[in-house]
C-alpha positions as CSV (number, residue, x, y, z in Angstrom):
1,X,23.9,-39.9,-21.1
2,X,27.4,-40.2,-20.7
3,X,29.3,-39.5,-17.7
4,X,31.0,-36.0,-18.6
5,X,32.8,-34.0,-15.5
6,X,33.3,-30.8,-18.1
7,X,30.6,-29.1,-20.3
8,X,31.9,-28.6,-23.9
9,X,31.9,-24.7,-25.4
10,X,29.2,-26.1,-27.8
11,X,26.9,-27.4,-24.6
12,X,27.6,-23.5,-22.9
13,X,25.9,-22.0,-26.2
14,X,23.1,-24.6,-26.5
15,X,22.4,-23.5,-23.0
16,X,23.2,-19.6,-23.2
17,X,21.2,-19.9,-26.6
18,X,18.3,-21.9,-25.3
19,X,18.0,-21.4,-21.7
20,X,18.5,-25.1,-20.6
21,X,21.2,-27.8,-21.1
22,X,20.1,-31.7,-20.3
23,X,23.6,-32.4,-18.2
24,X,25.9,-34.8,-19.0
25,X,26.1,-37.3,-16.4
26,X,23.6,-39.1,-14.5
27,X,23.5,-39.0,-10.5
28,X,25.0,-43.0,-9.4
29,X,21.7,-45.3,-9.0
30,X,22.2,-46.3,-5.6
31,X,22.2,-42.3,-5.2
32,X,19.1,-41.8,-6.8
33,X,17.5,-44.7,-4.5
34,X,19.1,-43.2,-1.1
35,X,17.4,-40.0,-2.4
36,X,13.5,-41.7,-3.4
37,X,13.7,-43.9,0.1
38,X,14.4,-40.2,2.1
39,X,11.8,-38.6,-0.1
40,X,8.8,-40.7,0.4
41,X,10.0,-41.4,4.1
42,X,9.2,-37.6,4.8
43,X,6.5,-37.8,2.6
44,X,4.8,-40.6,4.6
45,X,5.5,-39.3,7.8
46,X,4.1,-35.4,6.4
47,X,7.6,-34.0,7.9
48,X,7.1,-30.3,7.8
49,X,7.2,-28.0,6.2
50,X,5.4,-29.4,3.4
51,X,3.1,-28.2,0.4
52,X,-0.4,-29.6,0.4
53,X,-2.8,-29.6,-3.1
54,X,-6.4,-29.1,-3.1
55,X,-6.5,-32.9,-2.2
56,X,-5.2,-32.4,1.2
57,X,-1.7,-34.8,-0.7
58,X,1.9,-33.6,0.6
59,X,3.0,-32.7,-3.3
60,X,6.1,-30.6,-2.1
61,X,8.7,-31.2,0.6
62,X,10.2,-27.5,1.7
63,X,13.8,-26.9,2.9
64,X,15.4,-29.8,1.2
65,X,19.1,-29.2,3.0
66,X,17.7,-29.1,6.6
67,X,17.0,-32.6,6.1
68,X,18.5,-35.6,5.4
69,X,22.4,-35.6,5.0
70,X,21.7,-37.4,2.0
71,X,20.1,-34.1,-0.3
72,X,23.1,-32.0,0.7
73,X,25.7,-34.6,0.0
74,X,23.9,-35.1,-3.5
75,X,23.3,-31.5,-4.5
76,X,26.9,-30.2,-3.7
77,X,28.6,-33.6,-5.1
78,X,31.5,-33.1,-6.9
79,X,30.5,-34.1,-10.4
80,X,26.8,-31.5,-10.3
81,X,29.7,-28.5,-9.4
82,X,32.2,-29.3,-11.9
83,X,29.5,-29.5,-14.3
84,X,28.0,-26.0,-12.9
85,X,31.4,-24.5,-13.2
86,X,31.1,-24.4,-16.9
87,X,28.5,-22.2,-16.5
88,X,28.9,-20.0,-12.9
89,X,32.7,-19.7,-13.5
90,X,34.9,-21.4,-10.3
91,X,33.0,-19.8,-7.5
92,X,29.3,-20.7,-7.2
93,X,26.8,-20.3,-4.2
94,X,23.9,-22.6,-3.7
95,X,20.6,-20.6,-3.2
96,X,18.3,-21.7,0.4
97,X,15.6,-19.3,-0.5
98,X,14.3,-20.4,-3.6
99,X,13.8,-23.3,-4.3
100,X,15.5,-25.8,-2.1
101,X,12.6,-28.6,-2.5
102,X,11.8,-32.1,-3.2
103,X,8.6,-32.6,-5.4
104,X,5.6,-35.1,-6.4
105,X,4.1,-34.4,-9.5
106,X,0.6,-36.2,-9.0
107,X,-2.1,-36.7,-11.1
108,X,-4.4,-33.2,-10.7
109,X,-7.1,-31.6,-11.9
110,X,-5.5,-28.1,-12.6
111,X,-2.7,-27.8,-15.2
112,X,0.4,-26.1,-14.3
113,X,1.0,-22.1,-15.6
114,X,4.5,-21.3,-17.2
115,X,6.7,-19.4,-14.7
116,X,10.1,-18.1,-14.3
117,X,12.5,-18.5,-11.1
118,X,13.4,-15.3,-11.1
119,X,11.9,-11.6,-12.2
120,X,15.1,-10.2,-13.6
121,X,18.1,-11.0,-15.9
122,X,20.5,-8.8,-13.2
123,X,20.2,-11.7,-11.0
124,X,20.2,-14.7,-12.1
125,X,19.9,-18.1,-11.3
126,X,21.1,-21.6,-12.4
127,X,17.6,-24.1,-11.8
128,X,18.9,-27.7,-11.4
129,X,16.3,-30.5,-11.2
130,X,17.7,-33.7,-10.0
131,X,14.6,-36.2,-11.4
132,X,14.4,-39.3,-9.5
133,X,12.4,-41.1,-11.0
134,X,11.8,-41.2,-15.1
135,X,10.1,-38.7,-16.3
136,X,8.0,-38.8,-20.2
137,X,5.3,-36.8,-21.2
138,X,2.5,-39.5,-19.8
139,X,3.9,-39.0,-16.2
140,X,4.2,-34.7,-17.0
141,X,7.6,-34.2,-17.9
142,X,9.5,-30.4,-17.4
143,X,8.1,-28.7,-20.3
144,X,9.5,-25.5,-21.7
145,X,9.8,-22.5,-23.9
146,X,13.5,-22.4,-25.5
147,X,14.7,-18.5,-25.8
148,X,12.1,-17.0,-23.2
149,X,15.0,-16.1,-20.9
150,X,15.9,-13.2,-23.6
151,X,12.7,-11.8,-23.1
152,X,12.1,-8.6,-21.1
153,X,11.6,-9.0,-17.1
154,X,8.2,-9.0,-15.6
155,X,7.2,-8.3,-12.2
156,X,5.4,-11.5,-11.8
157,X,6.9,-14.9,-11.3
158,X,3.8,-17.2,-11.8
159,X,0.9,-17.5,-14.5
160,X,3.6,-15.6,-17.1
161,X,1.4,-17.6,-20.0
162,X,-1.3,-14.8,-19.1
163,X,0.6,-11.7,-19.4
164,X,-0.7,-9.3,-22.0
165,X,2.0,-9.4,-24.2
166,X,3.0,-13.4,-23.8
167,X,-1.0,-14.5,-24.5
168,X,-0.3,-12.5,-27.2
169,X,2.4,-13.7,-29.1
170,X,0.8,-17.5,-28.5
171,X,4.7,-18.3,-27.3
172,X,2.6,-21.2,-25.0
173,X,2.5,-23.1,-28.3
174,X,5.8,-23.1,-28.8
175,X,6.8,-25.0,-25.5
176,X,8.6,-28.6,-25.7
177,X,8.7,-31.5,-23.8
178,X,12.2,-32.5,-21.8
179,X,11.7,-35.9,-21.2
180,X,14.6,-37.4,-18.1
181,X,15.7,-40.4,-17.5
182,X,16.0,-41.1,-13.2
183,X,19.4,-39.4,-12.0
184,X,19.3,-36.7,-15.1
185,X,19.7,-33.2,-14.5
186,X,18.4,-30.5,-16.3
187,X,19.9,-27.2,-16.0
188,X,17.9,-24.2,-16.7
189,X,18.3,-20.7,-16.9
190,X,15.8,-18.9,-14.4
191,X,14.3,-16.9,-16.7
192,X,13.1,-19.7,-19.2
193,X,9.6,-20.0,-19.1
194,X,8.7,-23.6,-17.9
195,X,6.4,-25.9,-16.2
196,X,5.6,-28.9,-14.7
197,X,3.8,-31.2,-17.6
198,X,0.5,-33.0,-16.5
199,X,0.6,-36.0,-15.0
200,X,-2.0,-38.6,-16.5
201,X,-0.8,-42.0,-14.5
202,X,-1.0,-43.3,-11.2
203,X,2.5,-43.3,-10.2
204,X,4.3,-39.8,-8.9
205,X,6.9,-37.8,-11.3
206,X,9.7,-36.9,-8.2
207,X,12.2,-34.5,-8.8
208,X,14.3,-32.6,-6.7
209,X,15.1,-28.5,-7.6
210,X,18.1,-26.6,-6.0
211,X,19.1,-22.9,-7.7
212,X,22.4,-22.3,-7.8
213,X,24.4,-18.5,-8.7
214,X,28.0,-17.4,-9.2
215,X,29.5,-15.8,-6.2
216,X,29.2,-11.6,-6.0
217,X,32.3,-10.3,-6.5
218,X,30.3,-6.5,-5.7
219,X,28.9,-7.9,-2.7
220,X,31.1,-6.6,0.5
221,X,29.1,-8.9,3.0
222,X,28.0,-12.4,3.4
223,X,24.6,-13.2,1.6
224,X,22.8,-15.3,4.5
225,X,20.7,-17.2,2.3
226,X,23.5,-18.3,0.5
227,X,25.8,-20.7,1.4
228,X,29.1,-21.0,-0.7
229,X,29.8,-24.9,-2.5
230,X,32.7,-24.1,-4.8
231,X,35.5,-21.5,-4.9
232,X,35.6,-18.3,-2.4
233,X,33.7,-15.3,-2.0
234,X,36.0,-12.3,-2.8
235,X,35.4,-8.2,-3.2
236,X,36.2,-6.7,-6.3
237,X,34.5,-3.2,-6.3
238,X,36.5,-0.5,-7.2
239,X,36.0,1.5,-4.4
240,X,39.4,0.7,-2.9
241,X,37.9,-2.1,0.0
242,X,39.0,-5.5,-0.2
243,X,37.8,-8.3,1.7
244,X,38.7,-12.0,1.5
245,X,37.3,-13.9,4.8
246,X,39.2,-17.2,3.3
247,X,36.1,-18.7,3.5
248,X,36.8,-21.3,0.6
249,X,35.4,-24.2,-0.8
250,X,37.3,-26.9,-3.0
251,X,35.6,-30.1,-5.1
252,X,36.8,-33.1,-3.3
């Protein structure tokens, strides 16, 4: 990976074609081990609230940005939001109720089901996962469906491999691995089906996941589970209100 601040138009198709765009840049190394030292510290110390598996492990750290300075300063740094323009346009949000966790893939019994981040196409999201460590298909990288964003909504977020019509066109065997080296970010349309791949080793597989949305220029009021990272939220309904709070937020 190189250590692009712009995406190209050709790297906007390959994701609006494909549902997911390997970024550009890597997150600094020192960066990456100032995130994995904050990671397995609240890991060790079971720093709620956290995800347990059947195992009684802590697999999942919950509410990434209430923690350490350190997730907040990484997820909103300059060179993740320039590259997000390219595809949220100047004025992006960063989403605290979905997503917003650290995870350890750990070797399991149960294999992951395909899911999407979101239900809908109306209201998107942008999925970034921030891997911290290296991640190959022996240690279950991300593995996903390319095109299955431009498939029709379902009410159902989880298990989507086992609805009717997906079982039936067999689209599980169509999935591919996304191996990531530590520091990569992969960007992914919400509505790609994907999963976590299985891990057969000893080691963990710890990522990072934040979703991230362009601003609502039809929304008249402040989304409170949103908290703006680039640009400014603005109304443009054509319903003759206006509102501008100056609320604005520039790349440093």
């Amino acid at each position: 990976m190189g250590t692009e601040t712009c995406l190209t138009p050709e790297q906007i198709r390959h994701f609006r074609h494909n549902g997911y765009l390997k970024l550009p840049t890597l997150l600094p190394a020192e960066r990456v081990e100032q995130l994995r030292r904050a990671v397995t510290q609240d890991v060790k110390d079971a720093v709620d609230p956290v995800v347990r598996d059947s195992d009684d492990r802590v697999v999942r750290l919950s509410k990434l940005l209430d923690r350490d300075p350190i997730f907040r300063q990484s997820v909103t740094d300059d060179r993740v939001l320039e590259l997000l323009s390219g595809l949220l346009g100047p004025h992006i949000e960063m989403v605290h109720n979905r997503h917003n966790h650290a995870t350890l893939n750990l070797a399991h019994r149960n294999t992951d089901h395909f899911h999407r981040d979101v239900v809908q196409w109306s209201r998107s999201i942008v999925t970034i996962i921030f891997y911290l460590e290296e991640t190959h298909l022996d240690n279950g990288c991300t593995q996903l469906i390319p095109g299955t964003h431009l498939l029709p909504g379902v009410d159902v977020l989880h298990r989507i491999d086992e609805n009717e019509w997906v079982a039936a066109a067999k689209l599980g065997g169509q999935a591919i691995p996304v191996p990531m080296p530590a520091g990569g970010m992969l960007a992914i349309d919400s509505l790609v089906f994907h999963r976590a791949g299985p891990n057969q080793t000893d080691d963990t597989r710890m990522s990072m996941t934040i979703g991230y949305r362009s601003v609502d220029e039809l929304a008249s009021v402040d989304d409170p589970t949103t908290e703006l990272v680039l640009g400014r939220r603005g109304y443009m309904g054509n319903d003759g209100r206006s509102r501008n709070d100056g609320d604005e937020r520039t790349t440093r």
